[in-house]
C-alpha positions as CSV (number, residue, x, y, z in Angstrom):
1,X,13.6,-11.9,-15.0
2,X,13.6,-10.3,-12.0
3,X,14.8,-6.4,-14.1
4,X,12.4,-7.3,-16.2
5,X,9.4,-7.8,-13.8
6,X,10.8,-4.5,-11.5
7,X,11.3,-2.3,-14.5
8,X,7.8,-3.3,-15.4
9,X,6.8,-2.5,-12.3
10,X,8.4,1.0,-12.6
11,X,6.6,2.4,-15.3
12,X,3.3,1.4,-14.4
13,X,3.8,3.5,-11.5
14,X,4.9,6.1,-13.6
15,X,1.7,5.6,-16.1
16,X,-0.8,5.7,-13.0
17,X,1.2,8.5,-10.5
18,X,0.9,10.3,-13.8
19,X,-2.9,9.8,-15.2
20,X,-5.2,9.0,-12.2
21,X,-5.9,12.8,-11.1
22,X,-4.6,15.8,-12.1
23,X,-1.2,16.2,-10.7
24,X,-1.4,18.6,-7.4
25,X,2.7,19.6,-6.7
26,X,3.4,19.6,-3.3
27,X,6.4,21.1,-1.4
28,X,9.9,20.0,-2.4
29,X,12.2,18.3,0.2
30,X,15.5,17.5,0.9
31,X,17.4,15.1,3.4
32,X,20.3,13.1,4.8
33,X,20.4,9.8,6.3
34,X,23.1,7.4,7.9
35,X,23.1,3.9,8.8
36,X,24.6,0.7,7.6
37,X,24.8,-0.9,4.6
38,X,25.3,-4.9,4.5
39,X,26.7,-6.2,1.0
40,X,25.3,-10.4,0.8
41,X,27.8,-13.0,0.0
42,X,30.6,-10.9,0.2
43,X,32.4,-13.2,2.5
44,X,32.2,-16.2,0.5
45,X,34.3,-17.8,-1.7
46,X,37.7,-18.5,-1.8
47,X,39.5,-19.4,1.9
48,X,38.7,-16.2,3.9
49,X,40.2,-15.9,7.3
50,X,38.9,-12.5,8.1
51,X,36.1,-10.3,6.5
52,X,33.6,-7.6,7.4
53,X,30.7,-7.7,5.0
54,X,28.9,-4.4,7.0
55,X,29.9,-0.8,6.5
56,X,28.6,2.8,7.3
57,X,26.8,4.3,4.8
58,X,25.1,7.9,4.2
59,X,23.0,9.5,1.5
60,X,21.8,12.7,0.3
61,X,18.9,13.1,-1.3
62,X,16.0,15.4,-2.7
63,X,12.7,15.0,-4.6
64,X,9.5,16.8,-5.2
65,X,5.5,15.0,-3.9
66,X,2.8,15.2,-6.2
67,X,-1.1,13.9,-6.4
68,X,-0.4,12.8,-2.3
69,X,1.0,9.6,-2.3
70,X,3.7,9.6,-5.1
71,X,6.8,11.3,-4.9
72,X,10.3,11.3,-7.4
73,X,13.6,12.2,-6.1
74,X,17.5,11.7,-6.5
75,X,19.9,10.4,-4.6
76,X,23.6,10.1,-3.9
77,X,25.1,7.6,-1.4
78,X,28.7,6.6,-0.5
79,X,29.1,2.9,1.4
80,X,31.9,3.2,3.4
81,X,34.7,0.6,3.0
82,X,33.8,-3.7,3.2
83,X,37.1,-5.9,3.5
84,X,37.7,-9.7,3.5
85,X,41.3,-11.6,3.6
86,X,42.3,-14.9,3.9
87,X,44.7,-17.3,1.2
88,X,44.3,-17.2,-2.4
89,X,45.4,-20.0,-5.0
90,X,48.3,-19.0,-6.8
91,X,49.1,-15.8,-4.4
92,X,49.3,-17.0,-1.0
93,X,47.8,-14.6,1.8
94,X,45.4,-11.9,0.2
95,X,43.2,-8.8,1.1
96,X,41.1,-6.9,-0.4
97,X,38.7,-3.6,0.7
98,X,35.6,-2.3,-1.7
99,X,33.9,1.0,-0.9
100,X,31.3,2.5,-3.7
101,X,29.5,5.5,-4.4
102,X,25.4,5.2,-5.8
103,X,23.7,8.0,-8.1
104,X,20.2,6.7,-7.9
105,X,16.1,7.9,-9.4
106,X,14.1,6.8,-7.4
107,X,9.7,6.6,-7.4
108,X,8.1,6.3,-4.2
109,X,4.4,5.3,-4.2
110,X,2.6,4.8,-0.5
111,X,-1.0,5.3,1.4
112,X,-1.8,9.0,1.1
113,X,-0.9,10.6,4.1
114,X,-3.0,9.9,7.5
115,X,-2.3,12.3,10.4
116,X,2.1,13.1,10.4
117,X,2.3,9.2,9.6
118,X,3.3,7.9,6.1
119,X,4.7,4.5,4.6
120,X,5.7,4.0,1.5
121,X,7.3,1.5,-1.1
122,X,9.7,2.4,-4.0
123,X,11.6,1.2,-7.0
124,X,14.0,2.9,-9.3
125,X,17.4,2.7,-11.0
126,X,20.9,3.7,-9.7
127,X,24.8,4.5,-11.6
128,X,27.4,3.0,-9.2
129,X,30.9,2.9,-9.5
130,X,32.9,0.6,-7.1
131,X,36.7,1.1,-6.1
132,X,38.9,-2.0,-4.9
133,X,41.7,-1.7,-3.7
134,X,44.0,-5.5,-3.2
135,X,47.1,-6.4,-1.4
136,X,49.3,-9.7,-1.9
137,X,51.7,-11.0,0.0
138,X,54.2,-13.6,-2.5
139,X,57.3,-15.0,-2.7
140,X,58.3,-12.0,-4.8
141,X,57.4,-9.3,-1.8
142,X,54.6,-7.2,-1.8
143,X,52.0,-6.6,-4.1
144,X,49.5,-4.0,-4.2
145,X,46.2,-3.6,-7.1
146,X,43.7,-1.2,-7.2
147,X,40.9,-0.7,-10.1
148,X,37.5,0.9,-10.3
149,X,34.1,-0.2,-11.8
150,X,31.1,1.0,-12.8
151,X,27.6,-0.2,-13.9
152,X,23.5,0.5,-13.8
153,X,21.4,-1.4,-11.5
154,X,18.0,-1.7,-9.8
155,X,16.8,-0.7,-6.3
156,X,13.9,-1.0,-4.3
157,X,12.5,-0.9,-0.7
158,X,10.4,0.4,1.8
159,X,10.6,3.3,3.8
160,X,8.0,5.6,7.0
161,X,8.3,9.2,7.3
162,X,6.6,11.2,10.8
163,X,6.1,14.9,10.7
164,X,7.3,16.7,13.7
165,X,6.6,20.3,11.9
166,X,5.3,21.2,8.6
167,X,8.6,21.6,7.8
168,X,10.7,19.0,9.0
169,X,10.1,15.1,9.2
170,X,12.2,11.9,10.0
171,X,12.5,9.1,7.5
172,X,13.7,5.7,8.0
173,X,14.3,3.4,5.0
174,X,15.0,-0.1,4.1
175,X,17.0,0.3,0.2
176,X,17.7,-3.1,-1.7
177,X,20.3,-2.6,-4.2
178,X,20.4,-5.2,-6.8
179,X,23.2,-6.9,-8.7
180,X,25.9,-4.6,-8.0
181,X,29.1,-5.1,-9.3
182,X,30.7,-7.4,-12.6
183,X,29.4,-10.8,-12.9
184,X,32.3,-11.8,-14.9
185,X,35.3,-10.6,-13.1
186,X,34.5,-9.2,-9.1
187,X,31.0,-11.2,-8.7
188,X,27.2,-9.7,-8.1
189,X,26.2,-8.8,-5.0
190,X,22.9,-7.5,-3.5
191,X,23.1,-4.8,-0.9
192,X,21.2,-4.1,1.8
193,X,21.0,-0.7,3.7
194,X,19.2,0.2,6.9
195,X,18.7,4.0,7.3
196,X,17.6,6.6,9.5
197,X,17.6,10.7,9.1
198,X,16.4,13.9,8.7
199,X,14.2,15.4,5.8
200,X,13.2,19.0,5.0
201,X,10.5,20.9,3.3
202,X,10.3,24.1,1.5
């Protein structure tokens, strides 16, 4: 329900962005941010003795503004690794590490900008593809897994932007990222990242 409702969501954004005023293009931009990415439920589950559910994260990103308060960009981001061990049933002591890497569309929609001040909310979809990689430790020695996965999923947040120049602002962004992984054979988990960087016009 939730898709449903966001994806609706999405392309009345689109529809309006697109038909309340002639489009007016503003200056493309580009950026980078850092900060940390915190993936929900990670550590729950079976027996866990030890886990980190928090990671450093980065993005790079660029997009176009048009009609003053919508813009449409794209995205790349890489979570750094998130690792949890403790016992398993049926293979004794267990550890596992996850890192992933996010191609995301994103439409932002905000006030239109007031002075160098701007806030804004956004919603979009996203390609990820997660990597795990899993050691055991059994009565037959040592055992070591690793497999990939990949998938389409939602994102949203919320996100401020200050102009120090004409050509230069800093953004910081809250990005939910929904549902990420396999329900059937890793689990789901929601993401939540916390970021902070510079952005450039031209």
């Amino acid at each position: 329900m939730k898709t449903r409702t966001l994806l609706l969501g999405i392309t009345a954004g689109f529809i309006y962005a697109s038909g309340a005023q002639a489009v007016e293009f503003y200056p493309g931009y580009f950026g980078i941010s850092v900060g940390q990415a915190e993936v929900d439920d990670f550590c729950s589950g079976a027996e866990i003795s030890s886990c980190d559910d928090s990671s450093v994260t980065g993005r790079i990103y660029g997009g176009t503004e048009y009609i003053g308060f919508a813009n449409f960009e794209f995205g790349y981001r890489y979570i750094d690794e998130v690792s949890a061990s403790g016992t398993v049933e049926g293979l004794g002591f267990a550890s596992a590490e996850v890192d992933g890497h996010f191609f995301d569309a994103t439409l932002q929609l905000g006030m239109p900008r007031t002075g160098r001040f701007k806030v804004f909310a956004k919603a979009g979809a996203m390609f990820w593809q997660l990597n795990y990689e899993a050691t055991a430790q059994t009565i037959a020695g040592n055992l070591r897994f690793s497999d990939d996965d990949t998938g389409v999923s939602l994102r949203t947040g919320l996100g401020a932007s200050f102009n120090v120049s004409d050509n230069f602002r800093v953004r910081a962004d809250w990005d939910f990222l929904m549902d990420v992984g396999d329900e059937d054979e890793t689990g789901e988990f929601d993401i939540n990242v916390f970021s902070i960087g510079p952005e450039f016009l031209f």
